[in-house]
N, C-alpha and C positions, 0 to 999 in steps of 0.2 A: 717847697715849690714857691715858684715868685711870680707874680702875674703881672702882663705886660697890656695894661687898657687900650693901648694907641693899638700894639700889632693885634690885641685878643688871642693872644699865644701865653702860654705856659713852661715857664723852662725849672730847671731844678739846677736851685741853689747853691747846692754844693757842688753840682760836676761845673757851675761858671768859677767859681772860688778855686776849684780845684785847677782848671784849666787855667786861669787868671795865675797863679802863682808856681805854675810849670810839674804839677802834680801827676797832669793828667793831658795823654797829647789829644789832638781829637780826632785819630785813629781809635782811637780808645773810648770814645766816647758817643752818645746818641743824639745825634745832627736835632731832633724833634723836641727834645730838651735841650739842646745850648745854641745852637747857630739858628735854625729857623722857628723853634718854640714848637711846643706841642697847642693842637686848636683844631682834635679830633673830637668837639663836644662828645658826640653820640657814644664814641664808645669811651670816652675818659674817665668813669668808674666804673664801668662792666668790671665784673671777675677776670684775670688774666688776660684785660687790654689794660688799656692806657697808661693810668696813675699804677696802677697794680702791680703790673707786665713789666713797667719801669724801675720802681723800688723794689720787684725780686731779681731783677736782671744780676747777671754775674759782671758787670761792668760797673751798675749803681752799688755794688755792692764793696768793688774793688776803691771806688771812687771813698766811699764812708772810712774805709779803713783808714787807706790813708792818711785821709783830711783829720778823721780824729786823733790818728798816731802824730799826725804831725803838729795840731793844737796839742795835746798831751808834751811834748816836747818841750814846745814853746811857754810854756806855763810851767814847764818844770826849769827851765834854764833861766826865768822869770823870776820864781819862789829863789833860787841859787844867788842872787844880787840883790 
């Protein structure tokens, strides 16, 4: 997660990375973490809201795979030269 002082929104890191480098389209991904920011204080660490709700989603979770398979990659064609 990366926090934004100015909007007091919260968005996750890796679905901006992800969507930044064509990973991830944002049909695919959760508006409250990348375009408008998550800045539901009250329920942002209840059990199955917020931060929770978010990293088990099957979206945050599609988003991880990728992003690490694709560093993996990069680091491997990296170590090769």
């Amino acid at each position: 997660m990366q926090y934004d002082e100015r909007r007091d929104a919260a968005y996750c890191h890796t679905y901006l990375k992800a969507l930044q480098s064509g990973m991830l389209t944002s049909l695919n991904s959760v508006s409250a973490f990348t375009k408008n920011g998550f800045s539901n204080w009250k329920n942002a660490t209840e059990k199955k809201k917020g931060f929770q709700k978010h990293e088990s989603s099957d979206s945050h979770m599609e988003t991880i795979a990728r992003y690490v398979t694709a560093l993996s990659a990069i680091y491997y064609l990296n170590d090769m030269h």
